[in-house]
C-alpha positions in Angstrom: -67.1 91.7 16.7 -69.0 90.9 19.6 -72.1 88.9 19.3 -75.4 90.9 20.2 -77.1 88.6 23.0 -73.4 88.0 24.4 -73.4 91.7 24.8 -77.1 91.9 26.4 -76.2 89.0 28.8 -73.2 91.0 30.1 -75.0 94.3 30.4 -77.6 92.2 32.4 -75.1 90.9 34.4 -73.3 94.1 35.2 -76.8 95.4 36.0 -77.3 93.0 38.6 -74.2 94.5 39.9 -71.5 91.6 38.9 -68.2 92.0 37.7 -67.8 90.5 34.4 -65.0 89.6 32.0 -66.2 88.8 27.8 -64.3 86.3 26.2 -66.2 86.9 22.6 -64.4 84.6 20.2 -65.2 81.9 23.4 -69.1 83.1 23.8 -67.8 82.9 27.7 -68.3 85.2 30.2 -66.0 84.9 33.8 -68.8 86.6 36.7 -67.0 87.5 39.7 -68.8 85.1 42.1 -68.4 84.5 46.2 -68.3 80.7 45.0 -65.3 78.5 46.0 -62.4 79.5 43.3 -64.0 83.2 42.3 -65.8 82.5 39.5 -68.8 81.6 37.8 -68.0 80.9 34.0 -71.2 82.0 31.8 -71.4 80.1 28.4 -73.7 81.6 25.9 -75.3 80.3 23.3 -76.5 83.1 21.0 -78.7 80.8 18.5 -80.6 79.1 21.2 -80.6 82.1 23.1 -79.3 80.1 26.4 -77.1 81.2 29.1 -75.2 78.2 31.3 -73.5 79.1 34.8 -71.1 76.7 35.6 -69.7 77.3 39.4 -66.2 75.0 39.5 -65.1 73.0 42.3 -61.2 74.2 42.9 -59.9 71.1 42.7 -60.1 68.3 40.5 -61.2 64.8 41.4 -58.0 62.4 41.5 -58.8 59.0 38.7 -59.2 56.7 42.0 -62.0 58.8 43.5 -63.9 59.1 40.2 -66.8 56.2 40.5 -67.5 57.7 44.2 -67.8 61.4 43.0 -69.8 60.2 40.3 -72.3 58.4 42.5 -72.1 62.2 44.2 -73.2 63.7 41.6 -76.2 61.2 40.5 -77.7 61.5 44.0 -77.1 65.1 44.0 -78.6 65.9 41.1 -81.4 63.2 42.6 -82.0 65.9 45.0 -81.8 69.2 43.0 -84.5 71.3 42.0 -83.1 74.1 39.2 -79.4 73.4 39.2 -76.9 69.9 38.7 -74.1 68.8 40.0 -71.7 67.2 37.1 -68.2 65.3 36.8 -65.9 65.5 34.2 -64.9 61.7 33.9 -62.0 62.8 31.3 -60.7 65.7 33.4 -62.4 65.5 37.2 -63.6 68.5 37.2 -66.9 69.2 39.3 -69.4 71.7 38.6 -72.4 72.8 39.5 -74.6 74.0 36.9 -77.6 76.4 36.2 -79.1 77.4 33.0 -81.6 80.2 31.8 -83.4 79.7 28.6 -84.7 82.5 26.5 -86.1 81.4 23.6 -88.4 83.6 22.0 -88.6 85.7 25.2 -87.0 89.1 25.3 -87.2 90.3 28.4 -85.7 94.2 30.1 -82.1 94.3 30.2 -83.3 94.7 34.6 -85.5 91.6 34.5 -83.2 89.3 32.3 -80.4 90.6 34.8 -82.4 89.4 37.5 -83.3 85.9 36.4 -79.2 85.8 35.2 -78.1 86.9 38.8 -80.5 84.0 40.0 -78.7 81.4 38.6 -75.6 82.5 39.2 -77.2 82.6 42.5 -78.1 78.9 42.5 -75.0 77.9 40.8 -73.2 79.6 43.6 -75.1 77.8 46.1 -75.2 74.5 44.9 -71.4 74.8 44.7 -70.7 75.8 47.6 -72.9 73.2 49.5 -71.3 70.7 47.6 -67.7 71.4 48.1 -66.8 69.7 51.3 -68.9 66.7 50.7 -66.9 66.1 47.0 -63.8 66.6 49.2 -65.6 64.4 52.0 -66.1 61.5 48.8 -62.8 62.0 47.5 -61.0 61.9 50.9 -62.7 58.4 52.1 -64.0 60.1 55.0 -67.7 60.4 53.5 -69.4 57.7 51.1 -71.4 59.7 48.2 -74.8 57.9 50.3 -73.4 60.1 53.5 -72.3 62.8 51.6 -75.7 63.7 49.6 -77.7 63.1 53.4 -75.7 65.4 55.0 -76.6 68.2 52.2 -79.8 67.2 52.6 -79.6 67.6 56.6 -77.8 70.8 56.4 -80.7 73.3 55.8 -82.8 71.5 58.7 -79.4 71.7 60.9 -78.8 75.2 60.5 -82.7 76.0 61.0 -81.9 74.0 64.3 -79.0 75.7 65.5 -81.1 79.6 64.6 -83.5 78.5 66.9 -81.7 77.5 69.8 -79.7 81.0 69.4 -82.6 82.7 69.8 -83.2 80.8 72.9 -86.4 78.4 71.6 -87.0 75.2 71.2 -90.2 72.6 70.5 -92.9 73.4 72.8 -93.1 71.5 76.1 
């Protein structure tokens, strides 16, 4: 039997227009996602009425490069508003993570799948602006102090590089 908020959580989810795959004896939920491996994993918890979006890095972090990922993830997390960045110390596994907590609220099956497709959202990004600088770390090519500035610098960059497509630059 499947349990009744795992059930509104996916019909939200569809709503929002994802592709979703219930694992009920988990309380998981697989959302198609544009993030690096294809997936967002959902893990519900029914009682506390809380949804966690968990967007994977593809590849694990080898034992050597652990400490420098984890220093990643600190100064990531530092610098993140609604989402984390965690490491798996036993298995090296990054993720970033986004939650949405219900509580007491019970909102429209439209609005709860809009504040669900928000964090997967957010998940998604975090993930994906996160995934060359863990391979950066994990390389040697980056320290995590490098690799968290560079995140930081990328919005302002790409701001940069719209503006001198569209032919401006600071006024003279």
């Amino acid at each position: 039997m499947t349990d009744a908020f795992l059930a509104l959580v996916a019909d939200a989810l569809a709503e929002a227009g994802r592709d979703v795959d219930v694992d009920a004896d988990l309380l998981t939920i697989d959302v198609a996602s544009s993030a690096p491996g294809g997936r967002v994993l959902a893990v519900v918890r029914p009682l506390a009425r809380t949804v966690t979006f968990y967007a994977v890095h593809p590849r694990a972090v080898p034992p050597q490069a652990l400490a420098a990922v984890c220093e990643l993830a600190v100064r990531a997390t530092n610098d993140l508003f609604t989402a984390a960045l965690e490491l798996d110390l036993t298995t090296g596994a990054v993720a970033a993570r986004c939650a949405v907590v219900l509580g007491d609220v019970e909102p429209p099956v439209e609005s709860l799948g809009g504040l669900l497709e928000a964090a997967v959202r957010e998940a998604e990004s975090t993930a994906a602006a996160y995934g060359d600088p863990v391979d950066a770390v994990v390389s040697g090519d980056r320290s995590p102090a490098q690799a968290a500035a560079d995140v930081r610098r990328a919005p302002l960059e790409a701001l940069q590089d719209e503006v001198a497509e569209l032919g401006g630059g600071p006024a003279d």
